[in-house]
N, CA, C and O atoms as a GROMACS GRO file, in nm:
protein
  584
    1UNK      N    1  -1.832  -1.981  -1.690
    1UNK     CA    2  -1.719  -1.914  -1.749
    1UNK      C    3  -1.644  -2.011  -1.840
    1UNK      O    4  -1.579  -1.962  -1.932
    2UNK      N    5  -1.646  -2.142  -1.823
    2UNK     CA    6  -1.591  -2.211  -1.903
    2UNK      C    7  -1.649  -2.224  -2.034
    2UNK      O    8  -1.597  -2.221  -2.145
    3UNK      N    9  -1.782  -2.239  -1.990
    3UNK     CA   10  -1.836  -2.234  -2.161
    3UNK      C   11  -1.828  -2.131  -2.249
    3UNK      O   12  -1.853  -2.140  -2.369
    4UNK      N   13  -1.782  -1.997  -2.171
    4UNK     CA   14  -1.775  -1.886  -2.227
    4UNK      C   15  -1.618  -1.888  -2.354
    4UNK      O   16  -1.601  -1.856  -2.471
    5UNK      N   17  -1.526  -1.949  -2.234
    5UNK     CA   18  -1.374  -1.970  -2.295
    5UNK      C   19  -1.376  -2.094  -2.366
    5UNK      O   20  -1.277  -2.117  -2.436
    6UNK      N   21  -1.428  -2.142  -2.365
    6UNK     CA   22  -1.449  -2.306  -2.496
    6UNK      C   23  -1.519  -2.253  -2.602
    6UNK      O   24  -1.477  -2.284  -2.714
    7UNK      N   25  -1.608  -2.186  -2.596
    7UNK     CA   26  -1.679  -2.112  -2.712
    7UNK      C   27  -1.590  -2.044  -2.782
    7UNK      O   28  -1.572  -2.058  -2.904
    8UNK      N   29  -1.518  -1.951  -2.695
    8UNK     CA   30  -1.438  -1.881  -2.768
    8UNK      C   31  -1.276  -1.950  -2.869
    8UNK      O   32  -1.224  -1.923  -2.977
    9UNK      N   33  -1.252  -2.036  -2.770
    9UNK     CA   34  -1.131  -2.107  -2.835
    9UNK      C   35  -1.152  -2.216  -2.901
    9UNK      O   36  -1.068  -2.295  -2.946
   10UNK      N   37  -1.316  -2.223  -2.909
   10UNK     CA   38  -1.341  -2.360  -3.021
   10UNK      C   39  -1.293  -2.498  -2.959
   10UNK      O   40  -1.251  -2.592  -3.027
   11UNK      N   41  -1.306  -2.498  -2.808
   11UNK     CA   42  -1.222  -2.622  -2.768
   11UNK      C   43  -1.360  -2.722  -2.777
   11UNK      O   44  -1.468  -2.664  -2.782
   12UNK      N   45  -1.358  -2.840  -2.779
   12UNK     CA   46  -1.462  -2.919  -2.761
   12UNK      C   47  -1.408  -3.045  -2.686
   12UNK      O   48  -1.317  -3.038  -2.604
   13UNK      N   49  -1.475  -3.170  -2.721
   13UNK     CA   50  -1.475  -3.279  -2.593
   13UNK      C   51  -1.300  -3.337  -2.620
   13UNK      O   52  -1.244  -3.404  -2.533
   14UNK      N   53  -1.241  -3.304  -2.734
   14UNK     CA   54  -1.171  -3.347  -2.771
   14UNK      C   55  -1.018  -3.242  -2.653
   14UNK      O   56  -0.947  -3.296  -2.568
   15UNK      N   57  -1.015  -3.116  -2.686
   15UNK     CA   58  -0.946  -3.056  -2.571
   15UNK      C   59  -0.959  -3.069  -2.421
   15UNK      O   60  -0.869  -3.065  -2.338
   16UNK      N   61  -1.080  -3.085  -2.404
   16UNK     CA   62  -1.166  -3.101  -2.244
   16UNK      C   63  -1.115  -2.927  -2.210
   16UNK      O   64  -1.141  -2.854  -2.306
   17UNK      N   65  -1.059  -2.866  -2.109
   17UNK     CA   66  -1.054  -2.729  -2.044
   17UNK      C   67  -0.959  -2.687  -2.089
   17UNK      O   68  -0.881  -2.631  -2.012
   18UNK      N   69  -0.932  -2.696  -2.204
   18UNK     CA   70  -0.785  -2.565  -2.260
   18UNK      C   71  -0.862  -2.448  -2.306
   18UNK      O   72  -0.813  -2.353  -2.367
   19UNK      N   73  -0.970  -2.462  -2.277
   19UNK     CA   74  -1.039  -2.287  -2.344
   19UNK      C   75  -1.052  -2.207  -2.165
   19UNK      O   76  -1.083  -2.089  -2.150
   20UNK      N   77  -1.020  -2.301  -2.048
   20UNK     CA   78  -1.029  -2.256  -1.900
   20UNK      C   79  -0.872  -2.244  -1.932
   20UNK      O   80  -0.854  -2.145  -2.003
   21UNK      N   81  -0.784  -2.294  -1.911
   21UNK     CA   82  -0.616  -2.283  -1.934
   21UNK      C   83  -0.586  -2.150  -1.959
   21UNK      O   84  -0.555  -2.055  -1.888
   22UNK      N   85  -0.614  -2.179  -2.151
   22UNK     CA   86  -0.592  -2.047  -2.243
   22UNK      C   87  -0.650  -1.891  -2.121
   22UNK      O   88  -0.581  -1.796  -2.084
   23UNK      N   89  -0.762  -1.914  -2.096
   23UNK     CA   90  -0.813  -1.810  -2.027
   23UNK      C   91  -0.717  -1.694  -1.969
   23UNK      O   92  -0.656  -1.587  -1.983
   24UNK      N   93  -0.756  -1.810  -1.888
   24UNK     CA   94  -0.659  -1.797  -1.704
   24UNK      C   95  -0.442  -1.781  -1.750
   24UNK      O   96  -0.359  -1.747  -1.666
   25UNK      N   97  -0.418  -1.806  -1.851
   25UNK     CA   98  -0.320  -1.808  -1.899
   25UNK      C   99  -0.277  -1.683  -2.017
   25UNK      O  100  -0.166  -1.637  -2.044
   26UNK      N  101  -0.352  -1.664  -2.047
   26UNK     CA  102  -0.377  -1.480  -2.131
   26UNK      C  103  -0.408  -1.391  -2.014
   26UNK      O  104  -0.378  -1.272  -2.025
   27UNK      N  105  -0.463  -1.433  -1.903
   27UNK     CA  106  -0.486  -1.332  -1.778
   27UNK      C  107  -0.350  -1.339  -1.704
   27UNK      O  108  -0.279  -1.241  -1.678
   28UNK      N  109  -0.327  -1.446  -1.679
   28UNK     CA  110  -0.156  -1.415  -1.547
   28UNK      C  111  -0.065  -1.341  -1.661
   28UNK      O  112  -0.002  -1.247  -1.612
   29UNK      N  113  -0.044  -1.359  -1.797
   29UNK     CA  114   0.082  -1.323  -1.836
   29UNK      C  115   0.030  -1.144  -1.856
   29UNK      O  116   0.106  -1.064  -1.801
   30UNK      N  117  -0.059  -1.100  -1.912
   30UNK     CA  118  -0.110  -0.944  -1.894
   30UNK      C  119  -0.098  -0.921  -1.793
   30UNK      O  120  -0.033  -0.817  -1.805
   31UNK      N  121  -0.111  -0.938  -1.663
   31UNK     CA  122  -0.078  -0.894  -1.532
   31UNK      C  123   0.067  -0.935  -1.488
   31UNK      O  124   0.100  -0.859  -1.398
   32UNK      N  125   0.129  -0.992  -1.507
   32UNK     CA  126   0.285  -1.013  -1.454
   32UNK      C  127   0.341  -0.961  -1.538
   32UNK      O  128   0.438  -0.889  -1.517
   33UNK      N  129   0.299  -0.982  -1.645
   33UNK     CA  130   0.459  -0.910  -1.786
   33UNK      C  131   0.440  -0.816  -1.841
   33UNK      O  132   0.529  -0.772  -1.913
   34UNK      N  133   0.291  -0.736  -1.826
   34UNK     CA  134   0.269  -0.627  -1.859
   34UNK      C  135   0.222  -0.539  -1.827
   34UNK      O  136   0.253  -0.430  -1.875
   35UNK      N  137   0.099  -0.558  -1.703
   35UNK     CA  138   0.066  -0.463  -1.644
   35UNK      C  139   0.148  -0.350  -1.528
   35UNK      O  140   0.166  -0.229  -1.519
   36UNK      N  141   0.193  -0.525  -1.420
   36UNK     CA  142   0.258  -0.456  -1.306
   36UNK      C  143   0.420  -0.378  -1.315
   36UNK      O  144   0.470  -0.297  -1.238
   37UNK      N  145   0.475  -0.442  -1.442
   37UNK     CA  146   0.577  -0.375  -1.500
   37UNK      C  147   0.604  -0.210  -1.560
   37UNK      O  148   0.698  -0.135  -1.533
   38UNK      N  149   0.503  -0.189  -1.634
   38UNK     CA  150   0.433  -0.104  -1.710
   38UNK      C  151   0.383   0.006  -1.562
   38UNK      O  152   0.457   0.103  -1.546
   39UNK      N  153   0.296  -0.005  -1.489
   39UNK     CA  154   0.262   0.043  -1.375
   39UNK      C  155   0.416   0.114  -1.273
   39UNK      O  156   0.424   0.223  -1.218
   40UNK      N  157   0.511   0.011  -1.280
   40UNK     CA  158   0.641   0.038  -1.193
   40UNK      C  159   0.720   0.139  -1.255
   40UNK      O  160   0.767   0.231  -1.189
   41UNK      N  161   0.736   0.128  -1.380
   41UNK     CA  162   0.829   0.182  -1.462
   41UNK      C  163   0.787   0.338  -1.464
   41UNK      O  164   0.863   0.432  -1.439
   42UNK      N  165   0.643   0.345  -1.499
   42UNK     CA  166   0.587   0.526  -1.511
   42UNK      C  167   0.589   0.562  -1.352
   42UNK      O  168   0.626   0.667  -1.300
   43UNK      N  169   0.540   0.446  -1.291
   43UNK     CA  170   0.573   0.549  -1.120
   43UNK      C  171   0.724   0.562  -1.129
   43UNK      O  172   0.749   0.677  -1.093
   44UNK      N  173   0.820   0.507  -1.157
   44UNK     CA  174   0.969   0.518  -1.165
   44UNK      C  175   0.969   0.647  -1.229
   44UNK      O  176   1.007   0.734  -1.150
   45UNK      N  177   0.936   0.695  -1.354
   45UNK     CA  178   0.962   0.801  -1.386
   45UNK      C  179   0.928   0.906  -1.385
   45UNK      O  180   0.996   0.994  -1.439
   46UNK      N  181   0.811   0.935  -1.322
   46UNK     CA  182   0.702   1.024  -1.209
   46UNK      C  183   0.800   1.074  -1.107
   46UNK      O  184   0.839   1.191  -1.116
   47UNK      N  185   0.846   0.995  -1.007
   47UNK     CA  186   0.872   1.025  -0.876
   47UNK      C  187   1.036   1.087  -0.975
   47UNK      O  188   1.052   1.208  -0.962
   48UNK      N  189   1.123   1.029  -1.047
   48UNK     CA  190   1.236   1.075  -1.092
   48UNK      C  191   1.196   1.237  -1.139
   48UNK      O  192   1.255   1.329  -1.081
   49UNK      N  193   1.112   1.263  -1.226
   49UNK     CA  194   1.070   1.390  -1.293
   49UNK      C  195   1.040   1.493  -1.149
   49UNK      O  196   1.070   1.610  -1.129
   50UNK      N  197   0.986   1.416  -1.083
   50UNK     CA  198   0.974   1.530  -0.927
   50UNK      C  199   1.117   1.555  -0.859
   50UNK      O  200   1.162   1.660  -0.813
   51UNK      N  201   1.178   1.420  -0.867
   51UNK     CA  202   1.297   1.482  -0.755
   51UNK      C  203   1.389   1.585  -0.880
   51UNK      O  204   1.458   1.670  -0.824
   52UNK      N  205   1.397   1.590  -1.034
   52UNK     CA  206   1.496   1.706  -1.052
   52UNK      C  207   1.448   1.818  -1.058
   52UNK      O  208   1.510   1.924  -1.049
   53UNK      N  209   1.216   1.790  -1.093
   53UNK     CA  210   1.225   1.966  -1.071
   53UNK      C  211   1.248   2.002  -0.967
   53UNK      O  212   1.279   2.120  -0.952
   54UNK      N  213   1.242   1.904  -0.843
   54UNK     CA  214   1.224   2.024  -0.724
   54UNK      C  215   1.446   2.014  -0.694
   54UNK      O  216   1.486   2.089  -0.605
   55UNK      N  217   1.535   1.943  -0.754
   55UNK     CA  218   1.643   2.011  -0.720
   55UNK      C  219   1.687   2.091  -0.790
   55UNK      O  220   1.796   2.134  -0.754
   56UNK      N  221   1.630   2.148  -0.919
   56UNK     CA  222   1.606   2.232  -0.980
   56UNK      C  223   1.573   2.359  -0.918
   56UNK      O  224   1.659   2.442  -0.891
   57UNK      N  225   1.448   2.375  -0.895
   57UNK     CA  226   1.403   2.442  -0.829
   57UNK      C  227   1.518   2.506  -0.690
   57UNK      O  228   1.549   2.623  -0.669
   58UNK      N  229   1.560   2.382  -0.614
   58UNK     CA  230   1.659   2.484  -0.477
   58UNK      C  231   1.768   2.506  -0.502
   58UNK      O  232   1.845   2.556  -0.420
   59UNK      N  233   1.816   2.461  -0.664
   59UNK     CA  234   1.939   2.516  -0.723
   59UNK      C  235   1.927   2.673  -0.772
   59UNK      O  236   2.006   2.755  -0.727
   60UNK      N  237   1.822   2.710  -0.869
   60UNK     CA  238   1.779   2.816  -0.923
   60UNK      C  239   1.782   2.935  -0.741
   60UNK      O  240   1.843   3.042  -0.730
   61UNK      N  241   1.719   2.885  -0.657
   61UNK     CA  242   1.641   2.984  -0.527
   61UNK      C  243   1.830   2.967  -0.448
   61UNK      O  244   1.870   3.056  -0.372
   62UNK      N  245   1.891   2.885  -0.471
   62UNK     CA  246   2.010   2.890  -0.396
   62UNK      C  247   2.113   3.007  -0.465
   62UNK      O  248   2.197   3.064  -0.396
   63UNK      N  249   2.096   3.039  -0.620
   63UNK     CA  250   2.176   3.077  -0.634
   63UNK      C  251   2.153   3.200  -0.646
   63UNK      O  252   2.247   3.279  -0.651
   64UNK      N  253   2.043   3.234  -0.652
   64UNK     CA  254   1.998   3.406  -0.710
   64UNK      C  255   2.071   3.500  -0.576
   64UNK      O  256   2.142   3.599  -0.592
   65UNK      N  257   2.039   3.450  -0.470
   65UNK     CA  258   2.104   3.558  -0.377
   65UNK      C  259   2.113   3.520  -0.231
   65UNK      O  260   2.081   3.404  -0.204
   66UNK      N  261   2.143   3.583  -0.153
   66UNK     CA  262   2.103   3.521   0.011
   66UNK      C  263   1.997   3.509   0.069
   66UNK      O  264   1.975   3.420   0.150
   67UNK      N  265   1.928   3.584   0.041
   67UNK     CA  266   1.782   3.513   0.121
   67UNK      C  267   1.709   3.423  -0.016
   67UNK      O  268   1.615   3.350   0.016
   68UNK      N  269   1.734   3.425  -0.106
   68UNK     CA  270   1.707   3.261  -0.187
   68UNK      C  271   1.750   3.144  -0.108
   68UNK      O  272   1.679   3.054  -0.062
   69UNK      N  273   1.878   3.158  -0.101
   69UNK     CA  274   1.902   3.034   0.003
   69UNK      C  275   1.898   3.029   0.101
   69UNK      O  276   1.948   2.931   0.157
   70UNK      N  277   1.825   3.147   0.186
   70UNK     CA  278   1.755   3.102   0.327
   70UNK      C  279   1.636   3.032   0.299
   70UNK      O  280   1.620   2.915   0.334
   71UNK      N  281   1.533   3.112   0.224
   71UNK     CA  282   1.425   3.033   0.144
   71UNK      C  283   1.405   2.866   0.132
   71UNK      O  284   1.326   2.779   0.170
   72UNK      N  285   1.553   2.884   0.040
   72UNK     CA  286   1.543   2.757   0.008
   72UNK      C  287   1.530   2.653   0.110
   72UNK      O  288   1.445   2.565   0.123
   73UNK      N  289   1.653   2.690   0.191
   73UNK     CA  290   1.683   2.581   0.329
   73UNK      C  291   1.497   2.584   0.416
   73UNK      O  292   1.426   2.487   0.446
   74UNK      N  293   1.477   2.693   0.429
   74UNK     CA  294   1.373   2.697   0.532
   74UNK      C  295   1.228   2.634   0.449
   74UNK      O  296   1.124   2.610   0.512
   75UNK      N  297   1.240   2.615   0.324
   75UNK     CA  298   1.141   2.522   0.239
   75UNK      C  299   1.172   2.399   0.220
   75UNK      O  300   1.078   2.321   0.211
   76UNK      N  301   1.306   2.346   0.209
   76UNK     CA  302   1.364   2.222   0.279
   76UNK      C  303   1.292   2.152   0.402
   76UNK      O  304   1.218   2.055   0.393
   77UNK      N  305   1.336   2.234   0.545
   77UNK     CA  306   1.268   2.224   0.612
   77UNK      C  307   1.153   2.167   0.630
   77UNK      O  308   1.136   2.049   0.661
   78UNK      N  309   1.048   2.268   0.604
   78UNK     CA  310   0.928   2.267   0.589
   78UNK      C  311   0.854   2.110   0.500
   78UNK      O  312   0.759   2.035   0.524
   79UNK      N  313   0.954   2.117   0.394
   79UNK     CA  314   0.899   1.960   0.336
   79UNK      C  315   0.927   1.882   0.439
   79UNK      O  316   0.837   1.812   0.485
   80UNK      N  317   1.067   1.880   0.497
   80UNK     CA  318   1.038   1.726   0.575
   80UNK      C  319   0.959   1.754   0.636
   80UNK      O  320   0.852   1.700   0.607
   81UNK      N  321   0.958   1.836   0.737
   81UNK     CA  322   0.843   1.827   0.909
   81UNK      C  323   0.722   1.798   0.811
   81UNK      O  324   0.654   1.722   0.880
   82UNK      N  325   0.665   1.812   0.706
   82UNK     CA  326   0.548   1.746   0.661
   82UNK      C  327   0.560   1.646   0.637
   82UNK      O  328   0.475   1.563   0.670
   83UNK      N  329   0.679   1.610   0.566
   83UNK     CA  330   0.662   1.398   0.539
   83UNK      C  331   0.661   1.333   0.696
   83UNK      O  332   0.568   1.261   0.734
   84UNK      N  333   0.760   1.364   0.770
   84UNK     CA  334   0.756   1.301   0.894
   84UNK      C  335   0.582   1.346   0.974
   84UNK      O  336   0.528   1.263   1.046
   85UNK      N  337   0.528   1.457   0.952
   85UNK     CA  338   0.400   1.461   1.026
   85UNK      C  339   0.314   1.359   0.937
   85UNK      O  340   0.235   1.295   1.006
   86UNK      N  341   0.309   1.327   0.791
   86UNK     CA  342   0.198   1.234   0.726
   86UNK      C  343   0.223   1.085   0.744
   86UNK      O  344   0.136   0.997   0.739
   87UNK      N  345   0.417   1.061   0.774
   87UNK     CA  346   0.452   0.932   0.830
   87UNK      C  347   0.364   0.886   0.984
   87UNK      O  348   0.309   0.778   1.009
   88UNK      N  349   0.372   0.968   1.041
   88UNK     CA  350   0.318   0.964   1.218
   88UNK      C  351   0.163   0.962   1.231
   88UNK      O  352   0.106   0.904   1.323
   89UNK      N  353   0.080   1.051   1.102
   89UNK     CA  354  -0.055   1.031   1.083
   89UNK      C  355  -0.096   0.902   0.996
   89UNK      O  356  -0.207   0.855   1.022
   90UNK      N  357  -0.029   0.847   0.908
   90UNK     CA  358  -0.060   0.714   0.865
   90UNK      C  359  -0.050   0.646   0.972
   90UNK      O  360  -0.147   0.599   1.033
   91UNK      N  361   0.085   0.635   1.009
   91UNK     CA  362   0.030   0.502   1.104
   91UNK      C  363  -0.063   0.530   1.223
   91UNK      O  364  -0.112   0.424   1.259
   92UNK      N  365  -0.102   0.626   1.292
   92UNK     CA  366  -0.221   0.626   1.359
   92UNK      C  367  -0.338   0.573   1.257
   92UNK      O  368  -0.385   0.462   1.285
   93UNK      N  369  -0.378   0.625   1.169
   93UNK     CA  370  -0.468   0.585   1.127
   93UNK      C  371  -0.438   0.415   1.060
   93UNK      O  372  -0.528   0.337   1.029
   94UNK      N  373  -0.336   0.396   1.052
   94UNK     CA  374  -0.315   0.256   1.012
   94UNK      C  375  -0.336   0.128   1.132
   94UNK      O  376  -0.384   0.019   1.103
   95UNK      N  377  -0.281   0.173   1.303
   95UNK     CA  378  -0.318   0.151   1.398
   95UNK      C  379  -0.445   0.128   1.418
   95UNK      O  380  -0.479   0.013   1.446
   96UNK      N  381  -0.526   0.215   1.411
   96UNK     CA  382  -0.705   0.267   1.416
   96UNK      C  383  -0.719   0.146   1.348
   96UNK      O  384  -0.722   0.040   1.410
   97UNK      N  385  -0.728   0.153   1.210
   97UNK     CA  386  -0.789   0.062   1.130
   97UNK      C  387  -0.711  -0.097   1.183
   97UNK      O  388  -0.784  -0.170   1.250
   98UNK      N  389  -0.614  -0.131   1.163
   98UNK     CA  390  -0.544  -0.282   1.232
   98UNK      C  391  -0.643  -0.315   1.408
   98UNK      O  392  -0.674  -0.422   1.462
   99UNK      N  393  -0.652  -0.256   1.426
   99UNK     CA  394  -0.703  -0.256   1.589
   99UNK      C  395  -0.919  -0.274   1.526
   99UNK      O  396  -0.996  -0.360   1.571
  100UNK      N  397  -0.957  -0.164   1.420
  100UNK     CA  398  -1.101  -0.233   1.455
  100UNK      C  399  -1.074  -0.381   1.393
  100UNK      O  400  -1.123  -0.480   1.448
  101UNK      N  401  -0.993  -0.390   1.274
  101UNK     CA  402  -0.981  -0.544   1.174
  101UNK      C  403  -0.997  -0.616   1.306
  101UNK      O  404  -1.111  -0.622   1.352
  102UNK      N  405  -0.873  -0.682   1.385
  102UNK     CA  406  -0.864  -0.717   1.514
  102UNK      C  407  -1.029  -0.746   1.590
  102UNK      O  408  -1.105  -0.843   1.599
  103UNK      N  409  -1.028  -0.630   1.628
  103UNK     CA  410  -1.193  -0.624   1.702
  103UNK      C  411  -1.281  -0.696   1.633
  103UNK      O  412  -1.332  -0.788   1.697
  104UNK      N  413  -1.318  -0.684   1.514
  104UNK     CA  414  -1.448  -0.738   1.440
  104UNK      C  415  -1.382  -0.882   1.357
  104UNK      O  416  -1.463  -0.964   1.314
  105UNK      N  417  -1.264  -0.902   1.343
  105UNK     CA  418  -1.239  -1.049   1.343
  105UNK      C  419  -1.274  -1.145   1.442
  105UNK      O  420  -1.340  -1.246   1.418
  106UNK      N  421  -1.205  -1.093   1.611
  106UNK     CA  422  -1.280  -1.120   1.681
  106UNK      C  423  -1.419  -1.203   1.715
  106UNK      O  424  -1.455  -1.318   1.735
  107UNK      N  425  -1.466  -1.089   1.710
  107UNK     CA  426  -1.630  -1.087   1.720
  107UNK      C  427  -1.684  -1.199   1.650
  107UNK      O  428  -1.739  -1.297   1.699
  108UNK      N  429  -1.661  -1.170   1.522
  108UNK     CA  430  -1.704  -1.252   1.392
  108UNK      C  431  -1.673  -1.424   1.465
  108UNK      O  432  -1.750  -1.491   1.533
  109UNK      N  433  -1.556  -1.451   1.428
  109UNK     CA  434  -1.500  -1.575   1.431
  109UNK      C  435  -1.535  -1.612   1.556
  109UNK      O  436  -1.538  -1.735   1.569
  110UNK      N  437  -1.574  -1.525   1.694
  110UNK     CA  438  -1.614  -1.561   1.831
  110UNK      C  439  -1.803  -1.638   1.811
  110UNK      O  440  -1.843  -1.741   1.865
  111UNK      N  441  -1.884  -1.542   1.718
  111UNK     CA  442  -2.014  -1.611   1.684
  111UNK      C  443  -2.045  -1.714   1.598
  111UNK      O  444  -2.142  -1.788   1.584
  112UNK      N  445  -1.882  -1.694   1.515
  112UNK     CA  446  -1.944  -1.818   1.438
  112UNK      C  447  -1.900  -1.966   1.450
  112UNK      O  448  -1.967  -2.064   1.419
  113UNK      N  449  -1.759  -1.964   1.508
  113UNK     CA  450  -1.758  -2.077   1.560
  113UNK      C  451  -1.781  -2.096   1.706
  113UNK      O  452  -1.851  -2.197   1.714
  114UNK      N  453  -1.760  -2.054   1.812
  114UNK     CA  454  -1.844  -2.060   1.943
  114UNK      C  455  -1.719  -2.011   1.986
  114UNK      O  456  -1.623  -1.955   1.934
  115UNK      N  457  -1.762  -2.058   2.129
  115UNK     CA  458  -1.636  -2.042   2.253
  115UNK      C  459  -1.560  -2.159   2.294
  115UNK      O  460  -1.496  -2.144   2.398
  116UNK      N  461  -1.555  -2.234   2.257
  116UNK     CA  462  -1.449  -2.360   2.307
  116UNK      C  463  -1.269  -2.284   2.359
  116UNK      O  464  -1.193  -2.189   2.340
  117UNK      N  465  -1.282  -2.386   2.420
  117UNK     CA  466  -1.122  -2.392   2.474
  117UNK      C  467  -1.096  -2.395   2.303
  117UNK      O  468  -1.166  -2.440   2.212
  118UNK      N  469  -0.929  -2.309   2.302
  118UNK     CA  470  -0.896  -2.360   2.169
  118UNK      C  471  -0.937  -2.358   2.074
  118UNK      O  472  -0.925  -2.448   1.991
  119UNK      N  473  -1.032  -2.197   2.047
  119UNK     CA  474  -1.127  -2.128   1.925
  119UNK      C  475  -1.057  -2.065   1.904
  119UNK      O  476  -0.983  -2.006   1.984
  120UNK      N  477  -1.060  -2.058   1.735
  120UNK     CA  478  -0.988  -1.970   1.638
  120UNK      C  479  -0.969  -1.851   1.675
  120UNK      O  480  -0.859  -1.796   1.667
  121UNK      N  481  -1.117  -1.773   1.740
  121UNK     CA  482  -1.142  -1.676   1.705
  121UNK      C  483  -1.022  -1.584   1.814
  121UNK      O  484  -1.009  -1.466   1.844
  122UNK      N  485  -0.948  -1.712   1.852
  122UNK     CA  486  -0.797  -1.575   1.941
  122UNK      C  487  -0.737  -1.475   1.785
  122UNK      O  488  -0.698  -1.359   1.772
  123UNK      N  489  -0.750  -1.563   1.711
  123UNK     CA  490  -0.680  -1.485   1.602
  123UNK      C  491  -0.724  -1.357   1.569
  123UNK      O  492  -0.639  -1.284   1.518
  124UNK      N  493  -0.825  -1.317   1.584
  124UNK     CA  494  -0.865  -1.164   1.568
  124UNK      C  495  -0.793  -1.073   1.674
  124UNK      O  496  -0.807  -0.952   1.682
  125UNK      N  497  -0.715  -1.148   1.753
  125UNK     CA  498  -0.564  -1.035   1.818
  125UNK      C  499  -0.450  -1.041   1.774
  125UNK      O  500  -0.373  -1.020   1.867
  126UNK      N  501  -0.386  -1.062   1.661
  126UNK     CA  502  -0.298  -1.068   1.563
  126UNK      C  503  -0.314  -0.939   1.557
  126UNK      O  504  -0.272  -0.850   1.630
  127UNK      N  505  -0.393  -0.936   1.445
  127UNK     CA  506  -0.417  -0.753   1.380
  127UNK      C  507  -0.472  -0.633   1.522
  127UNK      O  508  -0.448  -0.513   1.532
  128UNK      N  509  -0.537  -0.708   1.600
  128UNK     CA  510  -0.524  -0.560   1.676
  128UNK      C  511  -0.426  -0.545   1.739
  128UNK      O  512  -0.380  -0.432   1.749
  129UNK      N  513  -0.355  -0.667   1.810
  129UNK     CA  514  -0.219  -0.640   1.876
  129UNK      C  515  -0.126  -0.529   1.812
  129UNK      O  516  -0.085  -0.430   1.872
  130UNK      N  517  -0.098  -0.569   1.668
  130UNK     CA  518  -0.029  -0.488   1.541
  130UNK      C  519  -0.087  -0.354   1.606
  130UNK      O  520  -0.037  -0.273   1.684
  131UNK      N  521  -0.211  -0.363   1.547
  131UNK     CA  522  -0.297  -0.207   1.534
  131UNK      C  523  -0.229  -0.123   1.693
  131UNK      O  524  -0.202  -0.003   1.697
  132UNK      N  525  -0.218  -0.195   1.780
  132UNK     CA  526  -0.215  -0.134   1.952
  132UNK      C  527  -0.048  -0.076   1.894
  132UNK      O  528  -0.023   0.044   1.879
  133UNK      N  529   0.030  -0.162   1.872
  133UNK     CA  530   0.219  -0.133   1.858
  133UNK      C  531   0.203  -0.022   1.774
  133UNK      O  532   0.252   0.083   1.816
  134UNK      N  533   0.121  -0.020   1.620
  134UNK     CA  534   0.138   0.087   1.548
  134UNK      C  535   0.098   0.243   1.571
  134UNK      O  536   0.135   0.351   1.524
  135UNK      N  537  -0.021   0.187   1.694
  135UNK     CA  538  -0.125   0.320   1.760
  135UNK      C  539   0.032   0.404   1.868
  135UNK      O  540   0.080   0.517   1.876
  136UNK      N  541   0.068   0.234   1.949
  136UNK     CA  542   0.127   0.300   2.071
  136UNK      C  543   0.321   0.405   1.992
  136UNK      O  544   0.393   0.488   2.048
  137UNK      N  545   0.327   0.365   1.905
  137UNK     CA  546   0.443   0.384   1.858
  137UNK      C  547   0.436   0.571   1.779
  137UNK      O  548   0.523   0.656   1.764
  138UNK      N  549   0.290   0.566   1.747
  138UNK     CA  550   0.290   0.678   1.664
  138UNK      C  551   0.256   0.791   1.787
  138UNK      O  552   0.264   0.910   1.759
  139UNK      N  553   0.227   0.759   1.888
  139UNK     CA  554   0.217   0.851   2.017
  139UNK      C  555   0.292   0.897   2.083
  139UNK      O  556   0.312   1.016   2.106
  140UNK      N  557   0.379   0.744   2.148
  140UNK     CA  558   0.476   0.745   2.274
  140UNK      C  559   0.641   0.745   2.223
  140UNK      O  560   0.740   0.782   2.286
  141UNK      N  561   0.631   0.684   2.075
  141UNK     CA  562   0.804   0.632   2.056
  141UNK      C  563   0.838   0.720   1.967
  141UNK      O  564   0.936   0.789   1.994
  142UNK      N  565   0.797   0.733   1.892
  142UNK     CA  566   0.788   0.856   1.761
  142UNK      C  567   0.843   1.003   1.795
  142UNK      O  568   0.796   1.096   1.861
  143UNK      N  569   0.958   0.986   1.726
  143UNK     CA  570   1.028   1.139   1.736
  143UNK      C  571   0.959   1.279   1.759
  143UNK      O  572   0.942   1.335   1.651
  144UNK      N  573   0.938   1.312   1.808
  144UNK     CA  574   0.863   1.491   1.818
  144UNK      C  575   0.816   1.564   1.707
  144UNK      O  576   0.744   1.633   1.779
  145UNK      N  577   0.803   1.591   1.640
  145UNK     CA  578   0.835   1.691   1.504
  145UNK      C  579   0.812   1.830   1.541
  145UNK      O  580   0.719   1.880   1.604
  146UNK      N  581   0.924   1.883   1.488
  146UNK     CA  582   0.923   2.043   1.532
  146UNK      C  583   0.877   2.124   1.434
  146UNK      O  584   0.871   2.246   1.452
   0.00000   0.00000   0.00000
């Protein structure tokens, strides 16, 4: 890859690796100053464009008549008990997944460096420990949803 970026920037024995520099230095500033910015800003104005159609939307259903704004309230409703049911199903499945990471870190780091007193491979209970709190929390601690 270097010869690729010296070729390109004409660097020779006289620069030594400013065509690796230049590279790697046209790559961090496109990703910090323009990509992840650029990326934040349209999700910023995505999620903004949703929250006024939809208060739009329970303004229009609130005002037409009385059962508009039963409607409305009881579609209120209905959105949260779904965010709170996809909050309670992520983290199970976020649990699931932290708990096999855990397991097969484990494993891994148990065959490849051995069993000694004082092997790494305890560290593959970090992430399942996590995975067990996030499993046991989305079961036992976790509000009801009605």
């Amino acid at each position: 890859m270097t010869h690729l970026t010296m070729a390109i920037f004409g660097a020779d024995e006289v620069f030594g690796s400013f065509g690796l520099w230049a590279f790697l230095s046209v790559g961090a500033v496109a990703l910090f100053a323009v990509f992840i910015p650029l990326t934040t800003w349209i999700d910023s104005q995505r999620k903004e464009r949703e929250a006024f159609y939809k208060a739009e939307t329970f303004r229009r259903l609130a005002e037409s008549s009385g059962e508009g704004a039963q409607a409305a309230i009881a579609l209120l409703r209905e959105q949260e008990r779904l965010k709170r049911v996809r909050m309670i199903e992520g983290m199970k499945v976020g649990g699931l997944v932290n708990m096999a990471v855990g397991v097969g870190l484990t494993i891994f780091l148990r065959f490849l460096i051995g069993g000694g007193q004082g092997s790494p491979w305890l560290c593959g209970l970090i992430p399942g420990l996590i995975g067990v709190a996030l499993f046991g929390y989305a079961f036992f601690l976790a509000p009801p949803v009605e």
